[in-house]
Short mmCIF file of the C-alpha atoms (twelve columns), coordinates in Angstrom:
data_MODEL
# 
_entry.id   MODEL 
# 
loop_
_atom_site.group_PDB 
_atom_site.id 
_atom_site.type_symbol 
_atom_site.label_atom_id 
_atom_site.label_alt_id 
_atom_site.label_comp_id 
_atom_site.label_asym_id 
_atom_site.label_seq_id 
_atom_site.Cartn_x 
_atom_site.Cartn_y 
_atom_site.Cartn_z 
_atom_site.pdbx_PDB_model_num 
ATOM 1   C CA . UNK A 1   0.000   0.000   0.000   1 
ATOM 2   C CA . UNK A 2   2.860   2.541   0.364   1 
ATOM 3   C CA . UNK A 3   3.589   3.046   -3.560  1 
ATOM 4   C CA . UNK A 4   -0.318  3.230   -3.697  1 
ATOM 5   C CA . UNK A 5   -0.583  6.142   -0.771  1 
ATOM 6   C CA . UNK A 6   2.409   7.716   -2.491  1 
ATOM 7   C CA . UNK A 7   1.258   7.925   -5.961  1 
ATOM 8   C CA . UNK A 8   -2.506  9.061   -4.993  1 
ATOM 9   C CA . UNK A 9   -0.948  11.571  -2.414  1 
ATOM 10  C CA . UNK A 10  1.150   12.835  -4.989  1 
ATOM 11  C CA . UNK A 11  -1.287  12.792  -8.277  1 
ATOM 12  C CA . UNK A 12  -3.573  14.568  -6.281  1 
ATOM 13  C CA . UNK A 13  -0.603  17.066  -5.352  1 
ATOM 14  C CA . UNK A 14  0.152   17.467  -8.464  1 
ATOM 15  C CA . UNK A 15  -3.338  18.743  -9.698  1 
ATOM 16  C CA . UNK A 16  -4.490  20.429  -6.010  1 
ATOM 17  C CA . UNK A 17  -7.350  18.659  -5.877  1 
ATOM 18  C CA . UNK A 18  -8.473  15.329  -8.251  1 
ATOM 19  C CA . UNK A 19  -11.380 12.947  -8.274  1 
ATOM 20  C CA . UNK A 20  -10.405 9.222   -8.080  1 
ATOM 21  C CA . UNK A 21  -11.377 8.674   -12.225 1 
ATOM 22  C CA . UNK A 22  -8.590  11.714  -12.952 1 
ATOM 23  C CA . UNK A 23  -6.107  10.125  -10.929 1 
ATOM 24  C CA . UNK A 24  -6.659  6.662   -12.418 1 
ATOM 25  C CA . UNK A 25  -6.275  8.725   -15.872 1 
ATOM 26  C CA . UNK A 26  -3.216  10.565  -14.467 1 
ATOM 27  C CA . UNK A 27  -1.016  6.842   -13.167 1 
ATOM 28  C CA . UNK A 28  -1.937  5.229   -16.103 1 
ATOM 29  C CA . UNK A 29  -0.637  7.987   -18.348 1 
ATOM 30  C CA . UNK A 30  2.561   7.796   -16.032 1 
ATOM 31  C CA . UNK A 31  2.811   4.212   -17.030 1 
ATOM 32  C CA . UNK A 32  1.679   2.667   -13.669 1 
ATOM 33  C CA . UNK A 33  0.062   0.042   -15.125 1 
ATOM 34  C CA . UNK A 34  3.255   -1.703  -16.251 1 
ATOM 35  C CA . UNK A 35  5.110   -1.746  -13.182 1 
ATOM 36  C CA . UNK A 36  2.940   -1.385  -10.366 1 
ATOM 37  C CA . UNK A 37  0.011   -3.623  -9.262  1 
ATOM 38  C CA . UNK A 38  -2.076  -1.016  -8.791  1 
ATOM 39  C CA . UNK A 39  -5.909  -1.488  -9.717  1 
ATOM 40  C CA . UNK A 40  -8.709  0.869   -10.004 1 
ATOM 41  C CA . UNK A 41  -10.395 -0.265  -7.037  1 
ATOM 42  C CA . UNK A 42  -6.770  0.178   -5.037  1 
ATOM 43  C CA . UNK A 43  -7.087  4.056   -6.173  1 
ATOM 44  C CA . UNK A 44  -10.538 4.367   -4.774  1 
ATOM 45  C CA . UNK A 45  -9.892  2.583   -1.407  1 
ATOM 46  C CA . UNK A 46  -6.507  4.763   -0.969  1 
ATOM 47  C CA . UNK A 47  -8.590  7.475   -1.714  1 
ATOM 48  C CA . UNK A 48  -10.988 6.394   1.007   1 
ATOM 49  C CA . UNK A 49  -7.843  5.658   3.779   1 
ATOM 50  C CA . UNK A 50  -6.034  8.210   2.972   1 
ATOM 51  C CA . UNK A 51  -9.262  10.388  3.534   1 
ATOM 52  C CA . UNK A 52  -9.767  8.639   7.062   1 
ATOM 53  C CA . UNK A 53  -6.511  9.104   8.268   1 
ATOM 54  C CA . UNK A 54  -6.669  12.747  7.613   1 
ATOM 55  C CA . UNK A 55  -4.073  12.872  5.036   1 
ATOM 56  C CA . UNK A 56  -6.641  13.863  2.068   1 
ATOM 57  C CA . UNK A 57  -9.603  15.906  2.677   1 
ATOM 58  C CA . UNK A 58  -13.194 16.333  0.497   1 
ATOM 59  C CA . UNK A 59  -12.532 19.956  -2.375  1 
ATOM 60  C CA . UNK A 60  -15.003 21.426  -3.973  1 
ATOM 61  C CA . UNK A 61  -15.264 19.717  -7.322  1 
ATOM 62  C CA . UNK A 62  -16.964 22.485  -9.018  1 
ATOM 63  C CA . UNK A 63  -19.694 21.780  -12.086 1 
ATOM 64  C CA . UNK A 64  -19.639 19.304  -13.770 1 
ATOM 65  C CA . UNK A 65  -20.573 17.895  -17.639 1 
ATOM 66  C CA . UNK A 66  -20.788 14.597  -16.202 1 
ATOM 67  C CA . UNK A 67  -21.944 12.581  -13.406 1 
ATOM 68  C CA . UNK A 68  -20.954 14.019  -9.740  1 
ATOM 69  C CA . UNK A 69  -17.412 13.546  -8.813  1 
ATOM 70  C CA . UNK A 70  -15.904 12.958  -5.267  1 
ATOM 71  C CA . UNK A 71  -12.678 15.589  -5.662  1 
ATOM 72  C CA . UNK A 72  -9.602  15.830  -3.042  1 
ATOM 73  C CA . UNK A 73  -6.808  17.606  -1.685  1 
ATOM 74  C CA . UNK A 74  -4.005  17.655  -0.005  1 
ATOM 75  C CA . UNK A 75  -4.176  18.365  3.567   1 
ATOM 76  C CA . UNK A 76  -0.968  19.734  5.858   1 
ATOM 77  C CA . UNK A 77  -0.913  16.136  6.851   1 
ATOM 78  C CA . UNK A 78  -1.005  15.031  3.783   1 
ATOM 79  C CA . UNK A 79  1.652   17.235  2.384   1 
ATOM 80  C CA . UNK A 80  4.111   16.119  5.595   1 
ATOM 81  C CA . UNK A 81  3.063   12.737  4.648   1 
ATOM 82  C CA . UNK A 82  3.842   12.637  0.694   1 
ATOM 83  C CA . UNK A 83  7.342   14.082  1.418   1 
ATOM 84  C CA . UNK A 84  8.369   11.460  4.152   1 
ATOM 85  C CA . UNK A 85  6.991   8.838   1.715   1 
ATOM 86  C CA . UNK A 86  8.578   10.632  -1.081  1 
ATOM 87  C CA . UNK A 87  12.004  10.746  0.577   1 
ATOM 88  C CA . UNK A 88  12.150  7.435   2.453   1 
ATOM 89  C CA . UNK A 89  11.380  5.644   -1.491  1 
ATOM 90  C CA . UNK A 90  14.675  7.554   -2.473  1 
ATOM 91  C CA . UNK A 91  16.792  6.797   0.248   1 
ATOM 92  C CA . UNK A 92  15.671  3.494   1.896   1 
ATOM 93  C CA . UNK A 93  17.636  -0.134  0.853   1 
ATOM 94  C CA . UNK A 94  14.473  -1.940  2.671   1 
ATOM 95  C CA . UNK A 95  11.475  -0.420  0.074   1 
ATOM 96  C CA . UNK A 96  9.652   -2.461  -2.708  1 
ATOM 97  C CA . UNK A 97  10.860  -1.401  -6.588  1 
ATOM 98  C CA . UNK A 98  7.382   -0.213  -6.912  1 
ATOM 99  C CA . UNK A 99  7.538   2.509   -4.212  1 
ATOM 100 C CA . UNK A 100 11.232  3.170   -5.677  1 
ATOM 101 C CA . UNK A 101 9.773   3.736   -8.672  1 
ATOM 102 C CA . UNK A 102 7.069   6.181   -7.502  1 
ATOM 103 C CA . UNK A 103 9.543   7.832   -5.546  1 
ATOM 104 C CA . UNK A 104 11.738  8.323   -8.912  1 
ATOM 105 C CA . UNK A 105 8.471   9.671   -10.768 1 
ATOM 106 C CA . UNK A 106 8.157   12.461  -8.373  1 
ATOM 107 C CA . UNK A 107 12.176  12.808  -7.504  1 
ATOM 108 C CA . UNK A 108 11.547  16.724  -8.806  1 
ATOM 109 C CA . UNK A 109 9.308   17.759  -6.347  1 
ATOM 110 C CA . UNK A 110 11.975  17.801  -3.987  1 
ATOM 111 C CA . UNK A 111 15.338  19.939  -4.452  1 
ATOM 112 C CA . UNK A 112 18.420  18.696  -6.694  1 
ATOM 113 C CA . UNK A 113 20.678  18.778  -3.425  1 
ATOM 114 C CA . UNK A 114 18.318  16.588  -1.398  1 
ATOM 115 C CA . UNK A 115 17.335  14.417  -4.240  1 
ATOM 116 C CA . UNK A 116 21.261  13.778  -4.343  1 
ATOM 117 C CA . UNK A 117 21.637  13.736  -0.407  1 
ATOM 118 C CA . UNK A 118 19.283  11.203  -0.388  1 
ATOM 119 C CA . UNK A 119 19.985  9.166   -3.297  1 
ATOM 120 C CA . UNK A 120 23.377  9.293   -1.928  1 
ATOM 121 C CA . UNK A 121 22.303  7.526   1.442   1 
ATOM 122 C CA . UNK A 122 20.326  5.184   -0.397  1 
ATOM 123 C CA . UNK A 123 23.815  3.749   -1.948  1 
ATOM 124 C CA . UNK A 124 25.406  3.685   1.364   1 
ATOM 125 C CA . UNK A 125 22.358  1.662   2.643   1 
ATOM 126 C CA . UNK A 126 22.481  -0.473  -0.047  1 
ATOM 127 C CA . UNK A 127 26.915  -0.695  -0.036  1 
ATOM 128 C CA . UNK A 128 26.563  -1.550  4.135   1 
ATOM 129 C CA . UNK A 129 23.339  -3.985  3.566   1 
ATOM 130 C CA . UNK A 130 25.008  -6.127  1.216   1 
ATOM 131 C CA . UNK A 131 28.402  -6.085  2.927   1 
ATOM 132 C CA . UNK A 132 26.371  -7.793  5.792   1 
ATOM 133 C CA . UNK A 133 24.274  -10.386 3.701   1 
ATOM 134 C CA . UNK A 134 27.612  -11.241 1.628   1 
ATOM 135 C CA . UNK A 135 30.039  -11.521 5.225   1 
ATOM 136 C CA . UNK A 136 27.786  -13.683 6.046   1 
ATOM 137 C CA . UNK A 137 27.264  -16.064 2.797   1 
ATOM 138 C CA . UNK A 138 30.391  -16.398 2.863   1 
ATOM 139 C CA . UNK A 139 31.428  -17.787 5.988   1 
ATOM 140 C CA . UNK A 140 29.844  -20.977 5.372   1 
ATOM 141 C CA . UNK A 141 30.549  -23.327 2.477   1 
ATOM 142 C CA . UNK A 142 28.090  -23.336 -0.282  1 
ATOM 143 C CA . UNK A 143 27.390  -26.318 0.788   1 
ATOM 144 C CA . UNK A 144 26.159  -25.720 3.679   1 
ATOM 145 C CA . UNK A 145 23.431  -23.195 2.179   1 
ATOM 146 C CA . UNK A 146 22.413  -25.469 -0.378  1 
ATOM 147 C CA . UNK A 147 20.231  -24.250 -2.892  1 
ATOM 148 C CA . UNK A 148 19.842  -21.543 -0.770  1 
ATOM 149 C CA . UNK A 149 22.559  -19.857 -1.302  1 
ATOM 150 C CA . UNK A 150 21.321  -18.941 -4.851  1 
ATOM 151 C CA . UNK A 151 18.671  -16.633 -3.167  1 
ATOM 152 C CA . UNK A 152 21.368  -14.674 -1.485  1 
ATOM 153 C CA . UNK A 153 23.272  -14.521 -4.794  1 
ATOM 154 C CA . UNK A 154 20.051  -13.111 -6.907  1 
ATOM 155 C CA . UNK A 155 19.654  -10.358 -3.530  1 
ATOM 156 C CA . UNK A 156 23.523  -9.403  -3.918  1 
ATOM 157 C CA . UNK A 157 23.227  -8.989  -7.663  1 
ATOM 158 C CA . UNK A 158 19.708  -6.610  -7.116  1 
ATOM 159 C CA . UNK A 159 21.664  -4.687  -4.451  1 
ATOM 160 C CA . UNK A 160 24.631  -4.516  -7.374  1 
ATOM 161 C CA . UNK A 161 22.361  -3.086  -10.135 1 
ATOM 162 C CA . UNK A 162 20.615  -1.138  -7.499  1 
ATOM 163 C CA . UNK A 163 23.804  0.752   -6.239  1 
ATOM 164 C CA . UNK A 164 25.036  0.806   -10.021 1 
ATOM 165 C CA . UNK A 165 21.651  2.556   -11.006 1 
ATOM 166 C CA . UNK A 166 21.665  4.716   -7.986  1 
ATOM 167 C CA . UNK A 167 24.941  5.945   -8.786  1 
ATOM 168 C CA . UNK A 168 24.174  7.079   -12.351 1 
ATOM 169 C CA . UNK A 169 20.897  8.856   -11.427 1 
ATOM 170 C CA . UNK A 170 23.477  10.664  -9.121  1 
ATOM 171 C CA . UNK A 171 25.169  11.443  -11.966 1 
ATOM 172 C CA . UNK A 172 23.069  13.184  -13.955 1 
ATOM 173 C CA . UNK A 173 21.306  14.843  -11.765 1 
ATOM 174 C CA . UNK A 174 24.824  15.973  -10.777 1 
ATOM 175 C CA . UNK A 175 25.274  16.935  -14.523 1 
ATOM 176 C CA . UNK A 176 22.145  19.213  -14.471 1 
ATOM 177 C CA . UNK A 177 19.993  16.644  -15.751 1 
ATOM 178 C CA . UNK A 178 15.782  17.061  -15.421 1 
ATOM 179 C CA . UNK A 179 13.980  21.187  -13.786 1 
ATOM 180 C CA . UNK A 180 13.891  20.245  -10.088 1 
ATOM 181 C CA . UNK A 181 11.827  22.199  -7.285  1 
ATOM 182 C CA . UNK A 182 12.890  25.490  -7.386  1 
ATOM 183 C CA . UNK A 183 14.979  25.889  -10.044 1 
ATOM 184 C CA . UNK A 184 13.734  27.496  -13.023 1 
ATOM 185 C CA . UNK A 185 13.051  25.602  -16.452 1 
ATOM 186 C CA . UNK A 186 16.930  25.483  -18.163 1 
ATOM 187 C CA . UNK A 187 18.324  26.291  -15.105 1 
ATOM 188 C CA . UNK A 188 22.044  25.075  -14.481 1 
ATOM 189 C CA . UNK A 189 22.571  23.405  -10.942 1 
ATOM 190 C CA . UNK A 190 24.638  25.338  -8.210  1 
# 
């Protein structure tokens, strides 16, 4: 549910206030549907939670052509909550790719230097993580693991690419690359 709550927090964001059918619209023009597991009826019920637990609240929708919409926005809850999502995606070693990859679709909502600070501990999570799993792999004999050990193997080779990927968003966001919060469109990084 967290790359669900982070993509409806932040689709809704993005507009300042959506109905559930515009936010469906809005992840499936993102490419959601591809990569995520995330079903029409997930939107609406995030939409409902998130509405509960104060995060979202009910906007004025305004007319109309069609039938009667249900339209939200952000509260100051809300907001706090989409950036700690937002930033925990980007720098966490322990989150799902699909909340990595939400967290990457909304990377420029936060600034370049703490899209870089926290990409930056993300690698170090990663480097220190897999330093543990692979000390202690290989003490044993793969014997020992069995066909076990192959898990472990697939894990350090994710935590590989991971770090390798990491690194070259790092990169070119380094390099200037993508208009991040604040800066204006063309603008050269400081």
């Amino acid at each position: 549910m967290t790359a669900t709550r982070l993509l409806v927090l932040g689709a809704v964001r993005e507009r300042g206030s959506a109905h559930g059918y515009q936010i469906r619209r809005d992840l499936e023009s993102w490419g959601v549907h591809l990569w995520g597991a995330i079903q029409q009826g997930s939107i609406y019920h995030g939409l409902r939670t998130l509405t509960r637990d104060g995060l979202l609240e009910v906007a004025d929708a305004g007319p109309s052509a069609g039938p009667a919409r249900t339209a939200y926005a952000l509260t100051p809850a809300g907001e706090r909550a989409f950036v700690e999502l937002l930033e925990h995606a980007l720098r966490s070693d322990e989150v799902g790719l699909s909340e990595t990859i939400a967290g990457i679709g909304f990377i420029t909502e936060l600034t370049r230097e703490r899209a870089l600070e926290l990409l930056r501990l993300r690698v170090e999570a990663f480097r220190r993580r897999r330093a543990r799993v692979v000390d202690e792999y290989e003490r044993q004999p793969d014997e020992e693991w069995g066909h076990h050990v192959e898990a472990v193997r697939l894990w350090a080779h994710t935590a590989d690419s991971a770090v390798e990927w990491t690194q070259d968003l790092v990169r070119r966001l380094e390099a200037g690359a993508y208009t991040m919060r604040g800066e204006a469109r063309g603008e050269a990084p400081s």
